[in-house]
PyMOL Python script that loads the backbone (N, CA, C, O; Angstrom):
from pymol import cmd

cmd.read_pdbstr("""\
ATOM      1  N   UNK A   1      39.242  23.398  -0.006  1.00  0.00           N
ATOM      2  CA  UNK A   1      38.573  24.640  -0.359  1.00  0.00           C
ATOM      3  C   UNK A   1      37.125  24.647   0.156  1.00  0.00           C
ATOM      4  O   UNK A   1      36.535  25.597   0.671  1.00  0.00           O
ATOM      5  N   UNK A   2      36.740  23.604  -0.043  1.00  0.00           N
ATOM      6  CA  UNK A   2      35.126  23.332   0.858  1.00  0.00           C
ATOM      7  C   UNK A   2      35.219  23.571   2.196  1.00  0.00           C
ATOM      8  O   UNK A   2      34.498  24.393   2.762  1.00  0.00           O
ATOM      9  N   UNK A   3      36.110  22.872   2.786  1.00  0.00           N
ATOM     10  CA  UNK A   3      35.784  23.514   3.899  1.00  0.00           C
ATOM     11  C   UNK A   3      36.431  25.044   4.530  1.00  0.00           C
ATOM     12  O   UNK A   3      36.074  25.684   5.520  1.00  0.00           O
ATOM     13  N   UNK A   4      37.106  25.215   3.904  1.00  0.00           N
ATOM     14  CA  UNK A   4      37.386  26.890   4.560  1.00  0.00           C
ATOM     15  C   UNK A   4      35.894  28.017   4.147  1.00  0.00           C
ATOM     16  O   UNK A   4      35.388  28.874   4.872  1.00  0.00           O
ATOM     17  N   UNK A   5      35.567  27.676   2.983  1.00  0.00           N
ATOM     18  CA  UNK A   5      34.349  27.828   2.603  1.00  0.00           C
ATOM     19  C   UNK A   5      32.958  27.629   3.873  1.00  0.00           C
ATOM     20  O   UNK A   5      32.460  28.442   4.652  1.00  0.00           O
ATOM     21  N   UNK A   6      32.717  26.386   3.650  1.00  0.00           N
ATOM     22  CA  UNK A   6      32.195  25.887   5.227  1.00  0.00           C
ATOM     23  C   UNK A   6      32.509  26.837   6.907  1.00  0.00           C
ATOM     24  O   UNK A   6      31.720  27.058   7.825  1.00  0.00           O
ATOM     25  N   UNK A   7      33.598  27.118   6.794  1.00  0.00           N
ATOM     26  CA  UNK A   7      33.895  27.510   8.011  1.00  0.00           C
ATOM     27  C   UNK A   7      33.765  29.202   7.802  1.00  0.00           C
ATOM     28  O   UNK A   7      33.518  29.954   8.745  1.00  0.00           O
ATOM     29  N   UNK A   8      33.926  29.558   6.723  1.00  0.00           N
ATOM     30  CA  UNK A   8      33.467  31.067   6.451  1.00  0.00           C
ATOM     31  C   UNK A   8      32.139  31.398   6.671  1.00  0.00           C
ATOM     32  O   UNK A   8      31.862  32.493   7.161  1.00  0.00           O
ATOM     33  N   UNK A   9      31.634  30.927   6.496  1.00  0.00           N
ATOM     34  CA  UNK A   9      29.273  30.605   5.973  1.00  0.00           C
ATOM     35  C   UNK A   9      29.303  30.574   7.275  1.00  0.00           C
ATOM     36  O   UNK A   9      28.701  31.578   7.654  1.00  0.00           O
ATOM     37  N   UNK A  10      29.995  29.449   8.940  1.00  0.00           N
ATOM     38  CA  UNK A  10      29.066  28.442   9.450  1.00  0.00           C
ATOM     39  C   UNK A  10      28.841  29.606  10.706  1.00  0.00           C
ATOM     40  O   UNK A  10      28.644  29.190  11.848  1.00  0.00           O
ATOM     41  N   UNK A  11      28.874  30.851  10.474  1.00  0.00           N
ATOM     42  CA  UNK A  11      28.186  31.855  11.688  1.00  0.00           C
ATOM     43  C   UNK A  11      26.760  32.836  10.631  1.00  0.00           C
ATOM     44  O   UNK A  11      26.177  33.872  10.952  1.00  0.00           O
ATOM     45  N   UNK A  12      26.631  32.182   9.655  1.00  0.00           N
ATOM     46  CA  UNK A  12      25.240  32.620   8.863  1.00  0.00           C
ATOM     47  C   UNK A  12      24.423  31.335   8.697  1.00  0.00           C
ATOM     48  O   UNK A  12      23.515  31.318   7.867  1.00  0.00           O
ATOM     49  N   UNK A  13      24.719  30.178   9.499  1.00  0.00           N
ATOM     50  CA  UNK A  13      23.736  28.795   9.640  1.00  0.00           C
ATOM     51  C   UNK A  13      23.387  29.000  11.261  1.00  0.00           C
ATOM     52  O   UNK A  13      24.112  28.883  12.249  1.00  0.00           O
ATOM     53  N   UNK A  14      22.205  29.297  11.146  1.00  0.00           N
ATOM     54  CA  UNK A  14      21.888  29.913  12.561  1.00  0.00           C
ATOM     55  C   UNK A  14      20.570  28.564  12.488  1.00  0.00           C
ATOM     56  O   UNK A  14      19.864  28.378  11.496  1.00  0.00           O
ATOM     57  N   UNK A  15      20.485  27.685  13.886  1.00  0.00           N
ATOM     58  CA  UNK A  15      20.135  26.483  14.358  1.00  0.00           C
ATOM     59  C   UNK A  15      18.568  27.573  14.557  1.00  0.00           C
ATOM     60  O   UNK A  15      18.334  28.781  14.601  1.00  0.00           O
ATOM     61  N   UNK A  16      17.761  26.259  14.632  1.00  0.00           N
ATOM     62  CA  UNK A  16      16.329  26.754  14.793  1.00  0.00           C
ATOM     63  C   UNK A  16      16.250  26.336  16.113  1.00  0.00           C
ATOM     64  O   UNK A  16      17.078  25.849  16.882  1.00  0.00           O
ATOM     65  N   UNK A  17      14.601  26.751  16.254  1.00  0.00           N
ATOM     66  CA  UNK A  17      14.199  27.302  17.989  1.00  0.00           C
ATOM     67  C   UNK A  17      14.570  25.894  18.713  1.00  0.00           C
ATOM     68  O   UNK A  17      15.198  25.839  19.770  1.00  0.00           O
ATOM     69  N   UNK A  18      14.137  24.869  18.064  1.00  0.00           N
ATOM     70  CA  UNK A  18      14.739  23.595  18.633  1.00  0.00           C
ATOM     71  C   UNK A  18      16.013  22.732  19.146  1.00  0.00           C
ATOM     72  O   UNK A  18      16.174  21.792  19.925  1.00  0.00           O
ATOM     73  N   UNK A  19      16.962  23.654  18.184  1.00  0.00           N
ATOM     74  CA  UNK A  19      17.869  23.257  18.668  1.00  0.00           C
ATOM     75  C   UNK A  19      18.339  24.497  19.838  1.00  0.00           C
ATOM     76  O   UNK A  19      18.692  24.129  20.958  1.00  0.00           O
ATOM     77  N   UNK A  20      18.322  25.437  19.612  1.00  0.00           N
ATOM     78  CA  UNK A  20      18.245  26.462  20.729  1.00  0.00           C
ATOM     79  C   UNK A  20      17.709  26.134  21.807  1.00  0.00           C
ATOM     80  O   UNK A  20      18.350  26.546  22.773  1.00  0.00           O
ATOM     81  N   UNK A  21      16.373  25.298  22.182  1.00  0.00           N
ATOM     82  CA  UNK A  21      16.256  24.899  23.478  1.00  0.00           C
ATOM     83  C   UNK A  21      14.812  25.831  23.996  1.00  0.00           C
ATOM     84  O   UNK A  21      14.407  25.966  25.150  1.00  0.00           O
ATOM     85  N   UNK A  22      14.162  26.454  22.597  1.00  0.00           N
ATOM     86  CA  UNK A  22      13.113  27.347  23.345  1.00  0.00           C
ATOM     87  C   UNK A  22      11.966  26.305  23.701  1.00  0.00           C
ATOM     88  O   UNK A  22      11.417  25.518  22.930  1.00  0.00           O
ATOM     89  N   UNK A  23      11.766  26.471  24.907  1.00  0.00           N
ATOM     90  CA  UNK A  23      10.465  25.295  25.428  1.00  0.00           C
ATOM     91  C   UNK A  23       8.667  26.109  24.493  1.00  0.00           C
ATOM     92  O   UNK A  23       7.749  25.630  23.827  1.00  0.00           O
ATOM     93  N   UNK A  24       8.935  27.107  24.867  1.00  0.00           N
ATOM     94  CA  UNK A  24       7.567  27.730  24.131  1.00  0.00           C
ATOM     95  C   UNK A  24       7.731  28.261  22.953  1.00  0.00           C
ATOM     96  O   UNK A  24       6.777  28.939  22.570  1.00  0.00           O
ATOM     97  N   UNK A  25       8.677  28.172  22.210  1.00  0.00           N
ATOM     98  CA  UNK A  25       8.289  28.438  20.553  1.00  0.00           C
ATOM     99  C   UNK A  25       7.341  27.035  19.937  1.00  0.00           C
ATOM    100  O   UNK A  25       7.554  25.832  19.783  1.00  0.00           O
ATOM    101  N   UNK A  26       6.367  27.845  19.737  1.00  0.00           N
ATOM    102  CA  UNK A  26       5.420  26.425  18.551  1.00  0.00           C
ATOM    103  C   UNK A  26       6.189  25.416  18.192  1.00  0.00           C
ATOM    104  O   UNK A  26       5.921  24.449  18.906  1.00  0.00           O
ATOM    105  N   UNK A  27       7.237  25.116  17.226  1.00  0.00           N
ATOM    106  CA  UNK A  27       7.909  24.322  16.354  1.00  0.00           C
ATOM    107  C   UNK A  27       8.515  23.014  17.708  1.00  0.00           C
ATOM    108  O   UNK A  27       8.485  21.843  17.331  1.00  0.00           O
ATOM    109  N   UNK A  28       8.979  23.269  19.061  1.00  0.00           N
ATOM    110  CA  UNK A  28       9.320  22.985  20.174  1.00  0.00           C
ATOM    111  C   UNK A  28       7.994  21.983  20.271  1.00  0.00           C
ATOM    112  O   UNK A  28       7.982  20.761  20.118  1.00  0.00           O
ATOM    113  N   UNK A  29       6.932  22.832  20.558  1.00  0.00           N
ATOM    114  CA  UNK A  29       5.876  22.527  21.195  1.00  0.00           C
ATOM    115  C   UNK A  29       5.635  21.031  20.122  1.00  0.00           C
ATOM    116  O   UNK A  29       5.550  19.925  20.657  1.00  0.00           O
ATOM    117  N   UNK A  30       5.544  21.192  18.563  1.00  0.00           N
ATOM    118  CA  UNK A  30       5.014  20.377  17.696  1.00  0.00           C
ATOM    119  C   UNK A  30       5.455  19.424  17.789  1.00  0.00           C
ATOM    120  O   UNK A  30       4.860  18.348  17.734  1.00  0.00           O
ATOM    121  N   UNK A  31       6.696  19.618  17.965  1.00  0.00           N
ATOM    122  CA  UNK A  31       7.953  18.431  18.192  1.00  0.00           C
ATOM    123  C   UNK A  31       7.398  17.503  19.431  1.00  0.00           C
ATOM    124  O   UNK A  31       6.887  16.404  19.215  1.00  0.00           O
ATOM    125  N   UNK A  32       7.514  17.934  20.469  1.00  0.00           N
ATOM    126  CA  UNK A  32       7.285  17.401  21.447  1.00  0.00           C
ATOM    127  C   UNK A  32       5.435  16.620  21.253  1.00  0.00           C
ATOM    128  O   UNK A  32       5.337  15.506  21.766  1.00  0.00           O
ATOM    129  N   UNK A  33       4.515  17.014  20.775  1.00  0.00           N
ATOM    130  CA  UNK A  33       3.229  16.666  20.767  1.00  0.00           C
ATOM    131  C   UNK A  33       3.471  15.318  19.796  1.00  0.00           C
ATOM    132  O   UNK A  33       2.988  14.213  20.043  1.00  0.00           O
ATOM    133  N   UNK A  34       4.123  15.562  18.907  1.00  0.00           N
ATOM    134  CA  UNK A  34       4.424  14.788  17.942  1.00  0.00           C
ATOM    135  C   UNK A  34       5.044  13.379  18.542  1.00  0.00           C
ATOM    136  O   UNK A  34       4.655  12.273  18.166  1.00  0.00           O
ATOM    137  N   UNK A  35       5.951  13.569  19.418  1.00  0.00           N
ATOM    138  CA  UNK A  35       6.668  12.439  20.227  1.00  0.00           C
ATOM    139  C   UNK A  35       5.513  11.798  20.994  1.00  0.00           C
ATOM    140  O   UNK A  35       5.412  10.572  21.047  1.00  0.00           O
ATOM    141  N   UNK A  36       4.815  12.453  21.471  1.00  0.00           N
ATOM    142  CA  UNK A  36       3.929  11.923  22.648  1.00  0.00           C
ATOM    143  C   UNK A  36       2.776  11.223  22.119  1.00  0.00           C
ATOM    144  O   UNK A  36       2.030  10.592  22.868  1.00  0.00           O
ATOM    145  N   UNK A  37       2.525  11.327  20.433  1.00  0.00           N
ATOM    146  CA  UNK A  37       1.542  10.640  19.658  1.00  0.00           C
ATOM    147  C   UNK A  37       2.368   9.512  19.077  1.00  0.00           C
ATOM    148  O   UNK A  37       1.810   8.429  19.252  1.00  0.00           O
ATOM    149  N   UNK A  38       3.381   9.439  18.520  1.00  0.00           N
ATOM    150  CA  UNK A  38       3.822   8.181  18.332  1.00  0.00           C
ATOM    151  C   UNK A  38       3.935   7.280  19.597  1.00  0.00           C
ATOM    152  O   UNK A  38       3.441   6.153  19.576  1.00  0.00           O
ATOM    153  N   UNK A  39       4.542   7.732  20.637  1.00  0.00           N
ATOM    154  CA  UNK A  39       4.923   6.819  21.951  1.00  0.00           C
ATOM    155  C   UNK A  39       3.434   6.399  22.240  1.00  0.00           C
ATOM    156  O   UNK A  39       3.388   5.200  22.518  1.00  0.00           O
ATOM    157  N   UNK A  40       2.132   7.046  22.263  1.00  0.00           N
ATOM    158  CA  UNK A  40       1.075   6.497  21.862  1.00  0.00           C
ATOM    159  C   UNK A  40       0.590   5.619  20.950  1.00  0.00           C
ATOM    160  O   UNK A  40      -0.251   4.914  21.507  1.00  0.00           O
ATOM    161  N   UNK A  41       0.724   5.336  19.820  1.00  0.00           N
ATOM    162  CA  UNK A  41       0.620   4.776  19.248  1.00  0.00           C
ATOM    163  C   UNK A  41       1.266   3.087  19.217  1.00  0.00           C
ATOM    164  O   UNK A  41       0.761   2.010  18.900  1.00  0.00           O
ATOM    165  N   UNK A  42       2.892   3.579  19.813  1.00  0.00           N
ATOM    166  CA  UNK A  42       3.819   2.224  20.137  1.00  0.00           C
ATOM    167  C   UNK A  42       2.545   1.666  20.913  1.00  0.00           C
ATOM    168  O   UNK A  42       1.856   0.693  20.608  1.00  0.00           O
ATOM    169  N   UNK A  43       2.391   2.650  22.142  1.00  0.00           N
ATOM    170  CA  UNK A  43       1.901   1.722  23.182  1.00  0.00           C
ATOM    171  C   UNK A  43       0.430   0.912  23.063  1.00  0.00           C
ATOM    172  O   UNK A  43       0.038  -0.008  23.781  1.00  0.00           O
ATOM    173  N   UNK A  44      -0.027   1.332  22.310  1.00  0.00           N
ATOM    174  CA  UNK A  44      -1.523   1.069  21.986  1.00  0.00           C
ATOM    175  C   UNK A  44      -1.409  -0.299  21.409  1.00  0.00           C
ATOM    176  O   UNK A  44      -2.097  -1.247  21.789  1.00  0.00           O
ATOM    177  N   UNK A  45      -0.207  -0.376  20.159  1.00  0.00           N
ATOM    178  CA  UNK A  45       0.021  -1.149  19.400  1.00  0.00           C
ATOM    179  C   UNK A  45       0.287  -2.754  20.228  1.00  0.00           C
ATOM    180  O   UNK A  45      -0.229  -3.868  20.139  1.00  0.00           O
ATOM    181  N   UNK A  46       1.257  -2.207  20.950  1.00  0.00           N
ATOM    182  CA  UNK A  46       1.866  -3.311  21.761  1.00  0.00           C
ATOM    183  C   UNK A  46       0.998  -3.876  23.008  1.00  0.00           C
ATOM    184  O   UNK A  46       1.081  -4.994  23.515  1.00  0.00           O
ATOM    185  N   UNK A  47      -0.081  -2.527  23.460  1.00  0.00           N
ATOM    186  CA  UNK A  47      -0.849  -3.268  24.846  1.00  0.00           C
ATOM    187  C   UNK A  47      -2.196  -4.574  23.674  1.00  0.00           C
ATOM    188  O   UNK A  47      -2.857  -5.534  24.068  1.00  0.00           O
ATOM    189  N   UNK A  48      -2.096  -4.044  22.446  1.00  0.00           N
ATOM    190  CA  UNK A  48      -3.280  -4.683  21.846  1.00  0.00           C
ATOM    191  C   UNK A  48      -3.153  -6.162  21.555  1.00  0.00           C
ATOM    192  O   UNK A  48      -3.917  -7.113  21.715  1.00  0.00           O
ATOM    193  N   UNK A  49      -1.585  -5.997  20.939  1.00  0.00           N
ATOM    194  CA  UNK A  49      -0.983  -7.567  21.206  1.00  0.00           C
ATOM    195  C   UNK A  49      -1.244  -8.663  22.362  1.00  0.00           C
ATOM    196  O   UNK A  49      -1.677  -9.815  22.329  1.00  0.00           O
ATOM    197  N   UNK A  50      -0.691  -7.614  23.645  1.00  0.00           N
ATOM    198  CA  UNK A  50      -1.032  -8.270  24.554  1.00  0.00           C
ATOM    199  C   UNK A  50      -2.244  -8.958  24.995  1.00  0.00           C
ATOM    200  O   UNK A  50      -2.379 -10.076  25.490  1.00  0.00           O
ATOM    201  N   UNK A  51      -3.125  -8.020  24.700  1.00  0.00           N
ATOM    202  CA  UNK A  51      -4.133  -8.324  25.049  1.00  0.00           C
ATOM    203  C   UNK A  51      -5.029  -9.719  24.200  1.00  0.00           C
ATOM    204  O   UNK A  51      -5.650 -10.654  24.707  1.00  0.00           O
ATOM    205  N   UNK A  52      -4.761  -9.354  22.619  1.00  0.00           N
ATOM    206  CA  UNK A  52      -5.022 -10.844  22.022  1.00  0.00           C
ATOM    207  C   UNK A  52      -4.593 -11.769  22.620  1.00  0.00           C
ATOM    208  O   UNK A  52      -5.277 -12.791  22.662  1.00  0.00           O
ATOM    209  N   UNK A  53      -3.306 -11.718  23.286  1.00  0.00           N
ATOM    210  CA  UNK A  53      -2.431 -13.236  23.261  1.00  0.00           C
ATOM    211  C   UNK A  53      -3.350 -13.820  24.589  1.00  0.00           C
ATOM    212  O   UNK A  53      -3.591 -15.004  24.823  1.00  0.00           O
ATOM    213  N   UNK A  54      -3.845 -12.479  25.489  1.00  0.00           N
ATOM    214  CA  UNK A  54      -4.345 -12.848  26.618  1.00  0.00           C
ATOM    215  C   UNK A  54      -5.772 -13.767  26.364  1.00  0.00           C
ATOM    216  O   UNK A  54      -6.011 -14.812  26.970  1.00  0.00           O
ATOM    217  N   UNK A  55      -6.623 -13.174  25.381  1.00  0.00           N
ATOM    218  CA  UNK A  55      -8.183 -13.538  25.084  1.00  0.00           C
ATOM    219  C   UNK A  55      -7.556 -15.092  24.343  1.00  0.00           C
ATOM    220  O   UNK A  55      -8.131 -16.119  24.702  1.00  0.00           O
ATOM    221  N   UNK A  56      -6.322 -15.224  23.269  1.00  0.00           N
ATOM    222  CA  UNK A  56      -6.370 -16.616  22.848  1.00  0.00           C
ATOM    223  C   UNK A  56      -6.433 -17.665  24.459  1.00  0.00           C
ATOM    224  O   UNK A  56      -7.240 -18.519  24.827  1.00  0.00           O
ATOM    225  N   UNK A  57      -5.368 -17.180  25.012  1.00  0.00           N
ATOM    226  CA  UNK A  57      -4.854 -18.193  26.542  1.00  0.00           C
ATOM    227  C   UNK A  57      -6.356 -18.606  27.144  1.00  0.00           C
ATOM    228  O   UNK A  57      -6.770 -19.732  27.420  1.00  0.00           O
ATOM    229  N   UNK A  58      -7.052 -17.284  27.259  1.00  0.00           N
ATOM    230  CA  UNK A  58      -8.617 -17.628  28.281  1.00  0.00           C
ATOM    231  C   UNK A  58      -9.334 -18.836  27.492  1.00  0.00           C
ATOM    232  O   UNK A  58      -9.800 -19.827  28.054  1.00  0.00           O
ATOM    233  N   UNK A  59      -9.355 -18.522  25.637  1.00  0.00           N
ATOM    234  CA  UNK A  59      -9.683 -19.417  25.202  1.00  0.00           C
ATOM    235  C   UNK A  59      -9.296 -20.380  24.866  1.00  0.00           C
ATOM    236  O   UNK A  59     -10.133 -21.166  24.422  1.00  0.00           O
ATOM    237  N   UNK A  60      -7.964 -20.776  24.901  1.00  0.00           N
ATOM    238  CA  UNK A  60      -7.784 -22.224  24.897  1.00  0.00           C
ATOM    239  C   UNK A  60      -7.701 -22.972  26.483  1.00  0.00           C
ATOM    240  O   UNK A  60      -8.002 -24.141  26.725  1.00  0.00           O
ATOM    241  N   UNK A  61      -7.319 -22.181  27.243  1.00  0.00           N
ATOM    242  CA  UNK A  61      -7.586 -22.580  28.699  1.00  0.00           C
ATOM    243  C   UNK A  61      -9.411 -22.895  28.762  1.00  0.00           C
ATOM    244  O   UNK A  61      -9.845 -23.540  29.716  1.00  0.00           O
ATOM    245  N   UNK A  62     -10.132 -22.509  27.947  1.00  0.00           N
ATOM    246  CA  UNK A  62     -11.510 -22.245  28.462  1.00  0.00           C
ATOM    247  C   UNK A  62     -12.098 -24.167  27.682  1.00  0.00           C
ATOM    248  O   UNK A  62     -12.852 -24.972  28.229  1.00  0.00           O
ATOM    249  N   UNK A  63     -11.308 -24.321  26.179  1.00  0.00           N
ATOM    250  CA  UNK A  63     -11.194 -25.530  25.527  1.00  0.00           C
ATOM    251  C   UNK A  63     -11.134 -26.653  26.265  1.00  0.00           C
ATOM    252  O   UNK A  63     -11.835 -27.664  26.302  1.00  0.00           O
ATOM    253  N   UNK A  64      -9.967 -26.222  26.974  1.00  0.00           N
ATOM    254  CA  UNK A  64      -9.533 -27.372  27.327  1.00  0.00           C
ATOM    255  C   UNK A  64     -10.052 -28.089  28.589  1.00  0.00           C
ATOM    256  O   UNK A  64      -9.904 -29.223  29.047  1.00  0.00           O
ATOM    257  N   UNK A  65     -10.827 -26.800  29.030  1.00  0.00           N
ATOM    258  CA  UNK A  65     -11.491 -27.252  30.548  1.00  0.00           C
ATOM    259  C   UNK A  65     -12.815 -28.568  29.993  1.00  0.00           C
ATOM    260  O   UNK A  65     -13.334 -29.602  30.416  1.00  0.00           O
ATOM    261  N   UNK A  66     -12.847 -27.902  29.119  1.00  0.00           N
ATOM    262  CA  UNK A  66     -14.683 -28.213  28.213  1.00  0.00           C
ATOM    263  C   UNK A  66     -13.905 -29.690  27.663  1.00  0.00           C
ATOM    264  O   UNK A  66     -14.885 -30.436  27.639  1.00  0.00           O
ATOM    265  N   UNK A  67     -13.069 -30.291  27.344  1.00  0.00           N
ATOM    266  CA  UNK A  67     -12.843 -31.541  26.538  1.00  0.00           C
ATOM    267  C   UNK A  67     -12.281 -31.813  27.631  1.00  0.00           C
ATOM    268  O   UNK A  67     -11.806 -32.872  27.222  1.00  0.00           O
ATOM    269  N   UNK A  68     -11.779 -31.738  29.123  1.00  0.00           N
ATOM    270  CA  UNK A  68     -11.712 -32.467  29.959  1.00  0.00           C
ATOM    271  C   UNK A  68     -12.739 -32.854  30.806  1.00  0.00           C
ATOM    272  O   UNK A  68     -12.732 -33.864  31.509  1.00  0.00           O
ATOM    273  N   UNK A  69     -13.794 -31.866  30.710  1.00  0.00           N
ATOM    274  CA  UNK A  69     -14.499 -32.547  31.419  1.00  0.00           C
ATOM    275  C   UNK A  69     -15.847 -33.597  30.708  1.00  0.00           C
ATOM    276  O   UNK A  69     -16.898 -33.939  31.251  1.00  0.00           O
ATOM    277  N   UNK A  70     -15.325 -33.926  29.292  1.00  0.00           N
ATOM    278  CA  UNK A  70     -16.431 -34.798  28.643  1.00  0.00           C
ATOM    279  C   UNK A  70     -15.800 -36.249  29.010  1.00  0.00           C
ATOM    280  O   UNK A  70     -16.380 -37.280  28.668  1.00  0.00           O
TER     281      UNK A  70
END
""", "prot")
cmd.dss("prot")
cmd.show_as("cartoon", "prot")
cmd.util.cbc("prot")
cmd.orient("prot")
């Protein structure tokens, strides 16, 4: 009974602009800005890592030069 129900309704569940595919409705636009600030964020996150692991290496490479050459 649910679903004949379901299937009666499912041409008054009308999909929003997003799923429709409108490139310039706002809600589209938010979506998309929204993606491009997290994928920012990944990347920020992950180049920052890198970059510590890089400053430890200089400094223990930098250690070790200094107690080899005493």
């Amino acid at each position: 009974m649910k679903y004949i129900i379901l299937l009666l309704l499912i041409s008054n569940l009308f999909p929003c602009a997003v799923c429709y595919g409108a490139p310039d409705h706002p809600v589209t636009q938010g979506m998309n800005n929204g993606i491009m600030f997290l994928l920012f964020v990944v990347v920020f996150v992950l180049s920052s890592i890198v970059g510590s692991i890089l400053v430890l290496m200089k400094r223990a490479k930098a250690v070790e030069i200094e107690r080899s050459s005493k």
